[in-house]
DRENPA-67277 format. One line per field, with one value per residue (C-alpha): residue in three letters; x, y, z negated. Coordinates in Angstrom, 2 decimals. Layout:
DRENPA-67277
type <- [ala / ...] .
x <- [X / ...] .
y <- [Y / ...] .
z <- [Z / ...] .
end
This chain:
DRENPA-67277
type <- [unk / unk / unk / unk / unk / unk / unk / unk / unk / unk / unk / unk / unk / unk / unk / unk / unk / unk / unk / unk / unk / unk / unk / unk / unk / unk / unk / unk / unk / unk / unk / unk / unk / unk / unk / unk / unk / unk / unk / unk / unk / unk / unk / unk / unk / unk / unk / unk / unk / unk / unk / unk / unk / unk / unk / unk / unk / unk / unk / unk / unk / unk / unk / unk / unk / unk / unk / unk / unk / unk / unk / unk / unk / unk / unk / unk / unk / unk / unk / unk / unk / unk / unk / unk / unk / unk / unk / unk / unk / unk / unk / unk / unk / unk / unk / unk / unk / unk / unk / unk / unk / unk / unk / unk / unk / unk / unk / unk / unk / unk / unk / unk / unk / unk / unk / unk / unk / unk / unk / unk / unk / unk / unk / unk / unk / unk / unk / unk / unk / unk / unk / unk / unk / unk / unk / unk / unk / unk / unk / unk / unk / unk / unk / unk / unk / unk / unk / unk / unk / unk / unk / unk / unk / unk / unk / unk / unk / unk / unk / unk / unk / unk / unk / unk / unk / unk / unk / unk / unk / unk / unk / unk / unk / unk / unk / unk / unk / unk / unk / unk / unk / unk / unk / unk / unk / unk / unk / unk / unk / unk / unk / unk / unk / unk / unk / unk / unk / unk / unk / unk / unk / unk / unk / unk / unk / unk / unk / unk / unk / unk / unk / unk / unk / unk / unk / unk / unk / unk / unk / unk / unk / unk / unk / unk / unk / unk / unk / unk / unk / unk / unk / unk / unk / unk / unk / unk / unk / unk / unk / unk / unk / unk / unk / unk / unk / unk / unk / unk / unk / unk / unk / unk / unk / unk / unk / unk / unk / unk / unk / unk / unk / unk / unk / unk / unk / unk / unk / unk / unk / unk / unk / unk / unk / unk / unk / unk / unk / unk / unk / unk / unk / unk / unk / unk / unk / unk / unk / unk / unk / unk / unk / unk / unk / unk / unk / unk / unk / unk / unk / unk / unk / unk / unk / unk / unk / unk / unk / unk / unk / unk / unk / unk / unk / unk / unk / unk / unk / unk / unk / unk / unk / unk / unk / unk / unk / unk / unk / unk / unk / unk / unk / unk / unk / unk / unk / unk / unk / unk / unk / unk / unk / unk / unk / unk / unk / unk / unk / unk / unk / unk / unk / unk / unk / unk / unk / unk / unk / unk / unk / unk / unk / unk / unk / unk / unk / unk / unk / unk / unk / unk / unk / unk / unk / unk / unk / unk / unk / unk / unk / unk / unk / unk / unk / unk / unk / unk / unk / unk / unk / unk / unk / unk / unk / unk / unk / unk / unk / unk / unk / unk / unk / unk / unk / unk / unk / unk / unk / unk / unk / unk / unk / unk / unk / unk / unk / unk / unk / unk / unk / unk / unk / unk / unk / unk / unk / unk / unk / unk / unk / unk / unk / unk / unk / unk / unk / unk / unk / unk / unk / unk / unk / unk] .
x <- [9.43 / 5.94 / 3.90 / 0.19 / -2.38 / -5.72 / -8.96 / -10.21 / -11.06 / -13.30 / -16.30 / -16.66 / -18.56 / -16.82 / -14.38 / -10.87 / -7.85 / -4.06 / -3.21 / -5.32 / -4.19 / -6.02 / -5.48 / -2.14 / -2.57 / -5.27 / -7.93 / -10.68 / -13.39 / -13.36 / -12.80 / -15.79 / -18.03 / -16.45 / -17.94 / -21.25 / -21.34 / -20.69 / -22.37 / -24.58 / -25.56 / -22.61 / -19.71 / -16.03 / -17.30 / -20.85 / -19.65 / -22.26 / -25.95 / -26.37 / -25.42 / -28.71 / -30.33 / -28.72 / -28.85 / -32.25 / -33.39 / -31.42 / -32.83 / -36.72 / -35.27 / -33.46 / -36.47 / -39.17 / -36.32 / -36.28 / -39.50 / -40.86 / -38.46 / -39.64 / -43.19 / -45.06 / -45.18 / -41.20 / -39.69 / -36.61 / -34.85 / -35.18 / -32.61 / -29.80 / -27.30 / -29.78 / -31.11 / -27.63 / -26.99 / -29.64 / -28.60 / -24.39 / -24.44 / -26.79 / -23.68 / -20.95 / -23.05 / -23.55 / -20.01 / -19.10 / -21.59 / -20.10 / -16.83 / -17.47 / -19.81 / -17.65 / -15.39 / -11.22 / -11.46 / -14.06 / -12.17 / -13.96 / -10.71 / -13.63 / -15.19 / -14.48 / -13.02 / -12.93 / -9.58 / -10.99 / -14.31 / -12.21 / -10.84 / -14.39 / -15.34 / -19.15 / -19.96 / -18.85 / -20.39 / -17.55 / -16.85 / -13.06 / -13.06 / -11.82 / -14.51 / -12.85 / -13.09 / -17.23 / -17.52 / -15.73 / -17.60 / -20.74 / -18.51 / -16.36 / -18.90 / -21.28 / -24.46 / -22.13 / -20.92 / -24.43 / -26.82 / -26.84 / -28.44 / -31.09 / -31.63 / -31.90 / -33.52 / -36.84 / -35.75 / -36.33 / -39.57 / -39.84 / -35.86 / -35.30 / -32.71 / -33.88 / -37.44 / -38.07 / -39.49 / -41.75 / -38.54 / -36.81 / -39.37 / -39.68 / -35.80 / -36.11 / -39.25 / -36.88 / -33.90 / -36.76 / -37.74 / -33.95 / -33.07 / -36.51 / -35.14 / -32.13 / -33.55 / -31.69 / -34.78 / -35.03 / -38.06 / -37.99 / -41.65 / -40.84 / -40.09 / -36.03 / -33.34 / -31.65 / -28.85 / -26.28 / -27.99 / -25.22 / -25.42 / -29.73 / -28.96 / -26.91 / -28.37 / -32.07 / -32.81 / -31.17 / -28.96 / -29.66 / -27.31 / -25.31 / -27.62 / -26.55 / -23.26 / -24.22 / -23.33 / -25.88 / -27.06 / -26.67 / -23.06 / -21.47 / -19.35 / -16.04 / -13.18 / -16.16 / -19.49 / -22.05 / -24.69 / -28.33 / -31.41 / -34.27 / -36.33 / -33.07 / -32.98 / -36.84 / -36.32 / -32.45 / -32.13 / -35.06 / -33.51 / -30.25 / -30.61 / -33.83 / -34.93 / -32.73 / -30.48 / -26.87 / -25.76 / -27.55 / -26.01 / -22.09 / -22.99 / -24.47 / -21.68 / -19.34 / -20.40 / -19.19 / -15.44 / -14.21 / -11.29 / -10.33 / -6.49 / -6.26 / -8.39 / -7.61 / -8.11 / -11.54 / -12.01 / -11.17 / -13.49 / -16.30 / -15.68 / -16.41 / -19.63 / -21.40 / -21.93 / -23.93 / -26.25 / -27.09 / -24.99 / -23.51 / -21.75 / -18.76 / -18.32 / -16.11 / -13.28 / -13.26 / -10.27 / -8.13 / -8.96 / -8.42 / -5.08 / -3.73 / -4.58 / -2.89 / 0.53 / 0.68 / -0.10 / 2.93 / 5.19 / 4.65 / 5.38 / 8.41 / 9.45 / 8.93 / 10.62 / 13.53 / 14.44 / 14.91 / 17.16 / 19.12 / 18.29 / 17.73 / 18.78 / 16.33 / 19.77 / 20.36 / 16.93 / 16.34 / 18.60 / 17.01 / 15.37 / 12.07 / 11.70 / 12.66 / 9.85 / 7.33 / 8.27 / 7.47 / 4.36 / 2.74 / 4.02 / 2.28 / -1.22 / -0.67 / -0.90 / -3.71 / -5.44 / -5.12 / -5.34 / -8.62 / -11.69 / -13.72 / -16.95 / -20.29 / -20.17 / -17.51 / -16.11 / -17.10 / -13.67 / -11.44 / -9.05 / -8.00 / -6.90 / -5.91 / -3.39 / -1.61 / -1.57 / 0.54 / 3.12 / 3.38 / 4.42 / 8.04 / 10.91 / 13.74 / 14.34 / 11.73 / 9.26 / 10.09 / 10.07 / 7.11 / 5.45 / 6.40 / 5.59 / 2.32 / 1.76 / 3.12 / 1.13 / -2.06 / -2.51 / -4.39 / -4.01 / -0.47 / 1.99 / 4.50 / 7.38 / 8.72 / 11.58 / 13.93 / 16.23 / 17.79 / 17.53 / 14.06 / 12.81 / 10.68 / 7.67 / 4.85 / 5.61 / 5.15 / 1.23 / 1.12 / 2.75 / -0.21 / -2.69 / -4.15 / -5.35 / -8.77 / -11.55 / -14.76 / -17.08 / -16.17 / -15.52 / -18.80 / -21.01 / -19.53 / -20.13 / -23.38 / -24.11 / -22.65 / -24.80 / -28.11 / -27.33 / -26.60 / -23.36 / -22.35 / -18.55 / -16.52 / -13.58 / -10.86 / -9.43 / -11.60 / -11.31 / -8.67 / -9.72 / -10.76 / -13.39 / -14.65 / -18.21 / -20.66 / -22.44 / -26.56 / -27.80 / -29.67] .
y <- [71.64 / 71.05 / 68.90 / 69.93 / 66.97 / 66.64 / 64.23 / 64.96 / 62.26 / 61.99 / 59.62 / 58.21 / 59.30 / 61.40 / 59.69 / 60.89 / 58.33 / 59.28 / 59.13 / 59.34 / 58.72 / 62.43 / 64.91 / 65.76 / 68.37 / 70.62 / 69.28 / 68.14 / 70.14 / 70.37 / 66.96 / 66.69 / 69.03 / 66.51 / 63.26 / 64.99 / 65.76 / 62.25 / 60.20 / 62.25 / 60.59 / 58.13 / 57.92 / 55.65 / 52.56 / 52.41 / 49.51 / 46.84 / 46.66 / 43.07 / 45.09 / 47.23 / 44.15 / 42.54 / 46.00 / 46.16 / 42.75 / 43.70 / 46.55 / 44.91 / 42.34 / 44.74 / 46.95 / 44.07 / 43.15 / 46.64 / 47.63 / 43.81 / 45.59 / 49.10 / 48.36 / 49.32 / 53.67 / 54.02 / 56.34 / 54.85 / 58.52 / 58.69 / 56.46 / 55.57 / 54.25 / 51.36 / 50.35 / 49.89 / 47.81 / 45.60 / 45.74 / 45.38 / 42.01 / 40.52 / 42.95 / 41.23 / 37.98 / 38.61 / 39.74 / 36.05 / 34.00 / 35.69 / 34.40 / 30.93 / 30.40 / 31.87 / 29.01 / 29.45 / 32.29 / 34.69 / 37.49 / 39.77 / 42.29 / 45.20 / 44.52 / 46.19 / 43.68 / 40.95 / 39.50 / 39.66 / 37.78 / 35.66 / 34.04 / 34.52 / 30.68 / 31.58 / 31.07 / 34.50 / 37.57 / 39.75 / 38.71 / 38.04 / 42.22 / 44.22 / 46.36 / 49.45 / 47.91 / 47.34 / 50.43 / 51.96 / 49.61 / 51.77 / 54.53 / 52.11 / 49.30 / 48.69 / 50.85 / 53.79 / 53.89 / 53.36 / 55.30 / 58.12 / 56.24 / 54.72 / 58.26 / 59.56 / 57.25 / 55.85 / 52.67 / 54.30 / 55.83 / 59.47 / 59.23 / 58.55 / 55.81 / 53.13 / 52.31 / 50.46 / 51.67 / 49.85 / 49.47 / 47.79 / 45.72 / 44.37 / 43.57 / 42.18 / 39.85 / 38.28 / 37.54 / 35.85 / 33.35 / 32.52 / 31.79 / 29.60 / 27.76 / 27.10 / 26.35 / 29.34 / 32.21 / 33.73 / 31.50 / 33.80 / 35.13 / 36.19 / 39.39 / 39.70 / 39.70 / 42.98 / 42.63 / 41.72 / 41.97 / 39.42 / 36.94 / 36.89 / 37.14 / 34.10 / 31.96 / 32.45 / 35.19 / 33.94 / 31.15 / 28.65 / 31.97 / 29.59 / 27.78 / 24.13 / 24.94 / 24.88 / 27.51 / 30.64 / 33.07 / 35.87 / 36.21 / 39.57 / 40.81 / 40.52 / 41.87 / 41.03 / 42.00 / 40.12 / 38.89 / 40.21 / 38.49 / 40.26 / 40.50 / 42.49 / 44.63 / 45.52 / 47.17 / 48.54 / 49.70 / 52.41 / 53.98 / 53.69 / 54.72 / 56.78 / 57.79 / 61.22 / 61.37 / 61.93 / 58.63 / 57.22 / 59.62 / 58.64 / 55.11 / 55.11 / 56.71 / 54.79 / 51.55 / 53.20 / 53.94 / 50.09 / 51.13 / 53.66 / 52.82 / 54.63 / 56.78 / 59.95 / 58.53 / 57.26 / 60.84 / 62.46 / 60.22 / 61.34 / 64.85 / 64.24 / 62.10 / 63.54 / 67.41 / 66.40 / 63.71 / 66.77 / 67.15 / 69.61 / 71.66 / 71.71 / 68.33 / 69.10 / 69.67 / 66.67 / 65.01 / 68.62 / 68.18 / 64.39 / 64.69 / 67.58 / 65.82 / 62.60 / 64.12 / 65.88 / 62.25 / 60.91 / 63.39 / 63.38 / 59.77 / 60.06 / 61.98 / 60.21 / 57.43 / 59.01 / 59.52 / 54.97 / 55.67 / 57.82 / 61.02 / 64.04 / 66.69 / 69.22 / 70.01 / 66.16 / 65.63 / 67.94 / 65.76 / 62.48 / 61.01 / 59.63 / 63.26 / 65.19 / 63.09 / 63.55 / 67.28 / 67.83 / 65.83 / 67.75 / 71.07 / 69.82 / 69.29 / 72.57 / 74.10 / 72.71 / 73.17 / 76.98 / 77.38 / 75.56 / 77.20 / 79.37 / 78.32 / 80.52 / 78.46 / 77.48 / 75.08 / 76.58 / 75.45 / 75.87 / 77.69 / 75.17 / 73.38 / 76.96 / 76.86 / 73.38 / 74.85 / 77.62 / 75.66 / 73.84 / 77.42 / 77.60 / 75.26 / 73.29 / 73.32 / 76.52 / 74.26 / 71.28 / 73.51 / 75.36 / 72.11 / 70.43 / 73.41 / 73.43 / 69.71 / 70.78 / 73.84 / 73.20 / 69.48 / 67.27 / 63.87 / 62.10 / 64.60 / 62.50 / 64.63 / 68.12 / 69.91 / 71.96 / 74.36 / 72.20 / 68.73 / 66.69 / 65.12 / 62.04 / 62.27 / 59.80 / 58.33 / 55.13 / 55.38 / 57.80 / 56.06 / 53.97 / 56.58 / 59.80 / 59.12 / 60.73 / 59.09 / 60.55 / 57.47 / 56.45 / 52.84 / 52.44 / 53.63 / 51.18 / 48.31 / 48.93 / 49.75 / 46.38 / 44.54 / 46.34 / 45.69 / 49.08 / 47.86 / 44.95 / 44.81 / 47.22 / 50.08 / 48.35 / 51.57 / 50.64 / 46.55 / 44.09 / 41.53 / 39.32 / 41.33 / 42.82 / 40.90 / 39.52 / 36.77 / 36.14 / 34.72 / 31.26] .
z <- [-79.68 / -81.26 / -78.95 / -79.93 / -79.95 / -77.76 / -77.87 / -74.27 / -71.96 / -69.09 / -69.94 / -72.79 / -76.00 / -78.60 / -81.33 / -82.44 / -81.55 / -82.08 / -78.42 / -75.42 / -71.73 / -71.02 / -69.02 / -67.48 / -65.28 / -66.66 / -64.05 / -66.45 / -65.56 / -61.74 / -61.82 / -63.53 / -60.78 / -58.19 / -60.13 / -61.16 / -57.05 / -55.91 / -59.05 / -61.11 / -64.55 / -64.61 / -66.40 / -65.02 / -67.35 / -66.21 / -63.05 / -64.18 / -63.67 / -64.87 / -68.25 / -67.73 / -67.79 / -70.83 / -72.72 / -72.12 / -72.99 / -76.13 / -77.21 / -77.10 / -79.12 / -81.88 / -81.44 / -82.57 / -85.39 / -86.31 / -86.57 / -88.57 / -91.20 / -91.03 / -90.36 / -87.47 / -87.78 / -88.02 / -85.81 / -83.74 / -82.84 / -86.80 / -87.69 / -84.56 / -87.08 / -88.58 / -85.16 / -83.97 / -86.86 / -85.11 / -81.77 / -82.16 / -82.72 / -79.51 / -77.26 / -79.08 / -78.10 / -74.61 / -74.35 / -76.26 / -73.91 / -70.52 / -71.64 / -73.45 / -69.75 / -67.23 / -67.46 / -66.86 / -63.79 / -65.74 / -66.87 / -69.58 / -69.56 / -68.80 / -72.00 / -75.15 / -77.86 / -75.62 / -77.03 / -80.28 / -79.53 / -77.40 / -80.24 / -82.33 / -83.62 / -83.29 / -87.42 / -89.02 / -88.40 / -87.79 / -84.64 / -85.42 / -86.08 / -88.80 / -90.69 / -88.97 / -85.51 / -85.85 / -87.29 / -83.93 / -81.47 / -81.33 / -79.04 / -77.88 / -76.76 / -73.93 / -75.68 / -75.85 / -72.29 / -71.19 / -73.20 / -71.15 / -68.26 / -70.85 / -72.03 / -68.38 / -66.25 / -67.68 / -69.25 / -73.18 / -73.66 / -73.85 / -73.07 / -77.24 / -76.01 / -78.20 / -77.45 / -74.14 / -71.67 / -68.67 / -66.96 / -69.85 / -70.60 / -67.49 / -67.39 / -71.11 / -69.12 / -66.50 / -69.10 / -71.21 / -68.56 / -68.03 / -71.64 / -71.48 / -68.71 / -70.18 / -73.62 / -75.41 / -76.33 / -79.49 / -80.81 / -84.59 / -86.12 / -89.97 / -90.86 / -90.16 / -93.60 / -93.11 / -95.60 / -92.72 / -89.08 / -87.70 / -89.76 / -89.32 / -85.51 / -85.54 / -88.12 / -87.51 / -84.69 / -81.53 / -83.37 / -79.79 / -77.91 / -76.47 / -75.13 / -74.29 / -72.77 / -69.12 / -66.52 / -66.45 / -64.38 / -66.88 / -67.13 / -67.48 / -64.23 / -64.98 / -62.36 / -59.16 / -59.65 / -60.66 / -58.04 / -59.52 / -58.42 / -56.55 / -59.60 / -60.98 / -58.31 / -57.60 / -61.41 / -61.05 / -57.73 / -57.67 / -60.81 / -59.56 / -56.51 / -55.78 / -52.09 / -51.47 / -54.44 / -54.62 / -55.74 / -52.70 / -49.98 / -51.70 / -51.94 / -48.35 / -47.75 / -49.39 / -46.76 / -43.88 / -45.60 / -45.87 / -43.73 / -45.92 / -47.29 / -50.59 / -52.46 / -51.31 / -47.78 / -49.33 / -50.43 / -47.18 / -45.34 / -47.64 / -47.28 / -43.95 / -44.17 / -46.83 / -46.57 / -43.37 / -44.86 / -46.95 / -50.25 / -51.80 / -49.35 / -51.85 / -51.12 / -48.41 / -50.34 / -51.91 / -50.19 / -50.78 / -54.50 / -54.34 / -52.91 / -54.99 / -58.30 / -56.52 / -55.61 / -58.83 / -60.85 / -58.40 / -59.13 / -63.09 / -63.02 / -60.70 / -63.35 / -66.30 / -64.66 / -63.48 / -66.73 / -67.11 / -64.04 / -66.31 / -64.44 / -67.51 / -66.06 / -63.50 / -61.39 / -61.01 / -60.52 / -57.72 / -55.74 / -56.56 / -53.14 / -54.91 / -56.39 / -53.35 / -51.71 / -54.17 / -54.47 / -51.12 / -50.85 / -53.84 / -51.73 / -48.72 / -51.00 / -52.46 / -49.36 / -48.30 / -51.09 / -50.89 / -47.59 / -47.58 / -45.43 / -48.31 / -48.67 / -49.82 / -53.46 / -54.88 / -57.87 / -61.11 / -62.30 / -59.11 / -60.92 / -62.83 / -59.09 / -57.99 / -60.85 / -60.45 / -56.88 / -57.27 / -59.06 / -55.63 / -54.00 / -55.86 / -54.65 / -56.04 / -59.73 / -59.97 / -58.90 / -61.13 / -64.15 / -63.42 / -63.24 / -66.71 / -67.53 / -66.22 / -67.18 / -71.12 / -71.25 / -69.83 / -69.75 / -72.67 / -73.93 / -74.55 / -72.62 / -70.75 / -70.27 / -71.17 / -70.25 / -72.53 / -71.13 / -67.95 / -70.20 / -69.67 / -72.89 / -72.71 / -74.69 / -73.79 / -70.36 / -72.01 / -72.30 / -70.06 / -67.06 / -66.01 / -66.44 / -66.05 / -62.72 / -61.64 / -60.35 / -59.54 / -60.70 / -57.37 / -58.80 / -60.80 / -58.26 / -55.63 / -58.21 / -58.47 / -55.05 / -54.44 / -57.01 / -55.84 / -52.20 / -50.74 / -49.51 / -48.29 / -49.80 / -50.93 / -49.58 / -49.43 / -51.36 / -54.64 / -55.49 / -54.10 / -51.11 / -53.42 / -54.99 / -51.85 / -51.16 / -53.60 / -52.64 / -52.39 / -55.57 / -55.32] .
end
């Protein structure tokens, strides 16, 4: 049975990889009208706004590199690929300093290639990656989760994504003072070598990057966000989180849900709150949707796991208690979700819910085919399981078992709600205790 291959997933720019964690039940794009609802312009990575700062301070220092080699009249939309040659190697240094300064509790897990630049000795400029790896970094990287916001929201000029913009600058201003302070600024005037970016970067144009080894207030967030200062937020928070926007109303929102237990509890509570602060009336069937995608996710992995218990059969798995329950909590969401009140607009893509609904209508081993059926058919990404006459076969459960869980940018726009003081901790449904509050900077 040919398994056919997919490259969808949910946020982050375009690049082929051999397996992706995807999309198992065919929801992509009504889960995508439920994000664009609650957190218009973001994507699931975008969690940090100290990294709007860094980013920006980076790209007026790339741009000034940039354009001493180019001379004054270049273009920067005219040629991405060189200016990101400039501006790769001051991410993979923030990314470097945040860990060599966060001392033994920082954790940089959020962070693409942190393991490698983990082990980076701070001389060679490959950042301890293979030629292959930088070459992927631009998609996989900090710049390529956030570019959309520094397309969208004022901080490039004319939206280009590389020039600053008043916003940027500013930012780029306050990291300048800091890395005075602590006696680690760029200090460079000649025109920049451009035969290998990296190496000029750390030999001449910010070679004092480390500064003198002492604790900063520029760190990265790692697992807790990262406190900004006031000057931070004066710049961030207005084009974050302008005066009647949707990102505001969910993150308001979002304040008054700490009790929530889970996320579809978080959901529900939201589909409450937030068609009468005045969103999209659609919103209201957020915590249907939330809880239909959830029960499907749990049943899909009972299944795949069933399968370790020695369970490959659909009759013997029909009888199997964690299945039964699953089977009839999916049922239960099922129902709701097609009995829900109609509303004057709906989801552009509710029948891609409407579908995985129906499959909750059947019973028994009808229903459990019809669903790895469903999830075979019409899902994307690594498929987990499949089913072959009465036998289940085990196809990807072991990437897919920890994934291909939705998430409605709920996460990043509580992060950064949290760092620009909209809320005061976080639902318990969205970080651990630990992470919950942020403290006042000094």
């Amino acid at each position: 049975m040919a398994v056919q291959p997919s490259s969808w997933f949910l946020t982050a720019p375009e690049i082929s990889f051999p397996r992706r964690r995807g999309d198992p039940l065919g929801m992509q794009n009504i889960t995508n009208e439920a994000a664009e609802m609650l957190a218009p312009g973001l994507t699931n990575r975008t969690r940090d706004a100290r990294w709007i700062t860094l980013l920006a301070w980076s790209l007026v220092q790339s741009d000034r590199a940039w354009r001493k080699t180019r001379g004054a009249g270049a273009e920067a939309a005219d040629h991405p690929a060189e200016r990101y040659l400039w501006l790769r190697p001051l991410e993979l240094l923030w990314v470097s300093r945040s860990i060599k300064l966060g001392g033994e509790r920082y954790q940089a897990a959020q962070w693409p290639a942190h393991r490698s630049i983990s082990r980076w000795d701070g001389r060679s400029s490959d950042f301890n990656m293979s030629p292959a790896q930088l070459s992927s970094y631009r998609q996989l990287g900090p710049y390529g989760a956030y570019r959309v916001l520094f397309r969208t929201l004022g901080l490039t000029a004319g939206g280009d994504g590389w020039t600053p913009g008043r916003p940027a600058l500013a930012l780029s201003q306050y990291v300048d003072g800091i890395l005075e302070r602590e006696a680690s600024a760029p200090s460079w005037v000649n025109r920049p070598q451009s035969s290998d970016q990296a190496r000029w970067w750390l030999r001449t144009g910010w070679k004092k990057w480390l500064g003198a080894g002492s604790t900063t207030s520029l760190l990265l967030s790692s697992r807790i966000p990262a406190p900004l200062s006031t000057a931070e937020i004066a710049v961030i928070r207005p084009i974050l989180f302008p005066h009647g926007s949707a990102r505001l109303r969910t993150a308001l929102a979002l304040g008054t849900s700490i009790q929530a237990a889970d996320y579809v509890a978080l959901c529900r509570l939201l589909a409450k709150k937030l068609p009468s602060a005045g969103a999209d009336p659609r919103v209201a069937w957020i915590g249907l949707l939330a809880n239909l995608n959830q029960t499907g996710i749990d049943l899909l992995r009972v299944l795949a796991t069933a399968l370790d218990a020695g369970i490959d059969t659909v009759p013997r798995l029909v009888l199997y208690p964690p299945a039964t329950r699953s089977i009839s909590k999916f049922k239960a969401a099922a129902k709701a979700w097609i009995s829900r009140p109609v509303l004057e607009q709906q989801f552009e893509h509710a029948e891609e819910a409407n579908i995985l609904a129906a499959v909750g209508t059947a019973s028994g081993e009808a229903l459990l085919k019809r669903f790895m059926g469903h999830h075979e058919s019409r899902g994307s990404g690594v498929r987990w399981i499949a089913v072959q006459d009465d036998r289940i076969l085990p196809l990807g459960a072991e990437s897919g078992i920890d994934s291909g869980s939705f998430g409605y940018r709920l996460h990043a726009l509580g992060s950064l709600a949290l760092q620009c003081r909209i809320i005061s901790a976080m639902p318990a449904a969205l970080s651990s205790a630990a992470a919950n509050t942020i403290q006042e900077d000094e």
